[in-house]
N, C-alpha and C positions, 0 to 999 in steps of 0.2 A: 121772571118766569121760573116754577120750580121743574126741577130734576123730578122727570117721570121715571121710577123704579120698576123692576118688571121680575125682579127675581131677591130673592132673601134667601140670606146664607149664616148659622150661625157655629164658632167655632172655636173650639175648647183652647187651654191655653197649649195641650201637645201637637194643636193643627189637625186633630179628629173633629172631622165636618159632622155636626149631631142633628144638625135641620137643615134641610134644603128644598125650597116653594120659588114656583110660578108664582107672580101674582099680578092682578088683573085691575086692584082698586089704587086711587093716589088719594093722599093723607094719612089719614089715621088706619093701622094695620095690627088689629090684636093676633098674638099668638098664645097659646095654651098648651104648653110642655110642663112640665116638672124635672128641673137641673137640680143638680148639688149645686152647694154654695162654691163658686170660683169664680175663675176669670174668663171672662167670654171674650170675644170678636163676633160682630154683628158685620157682615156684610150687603149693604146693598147696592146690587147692579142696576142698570139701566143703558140708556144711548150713548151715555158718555162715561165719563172712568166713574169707577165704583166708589163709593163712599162707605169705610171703615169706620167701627164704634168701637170701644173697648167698655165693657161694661163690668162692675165687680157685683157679684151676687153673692147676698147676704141674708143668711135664716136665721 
């Protein structure tokens, strides 16, 4: 069974929270920002512990 997410958090590498959503759909979740190229942490919550991403962004 997957991990239903309910909240999305995304988060620079000095730990400034730059997005943060409610979300209501499971699977696929587009977002639409515009970062500079670095290193992020994607967080997402749900019922159970949170699952971290570390993503590098590159233009």
């Amino acid at each position: 069974e997957e991990e239903a997410f309910n909240r999305i958090e995304i988060i620079d590498q000095q730990g400034k929270l730059i997005y943060d959503e409610s979300i209501n759909e499971q699977g696929f979740y587009y977002i639409e920002i515009n970062l500079p190229a670095g290193m992020y942490y994607v967080k997402m919550s749900g019922d159970s512990s949170p699952s971290i991403q570390k993503i590098l962004l590159m233009k």
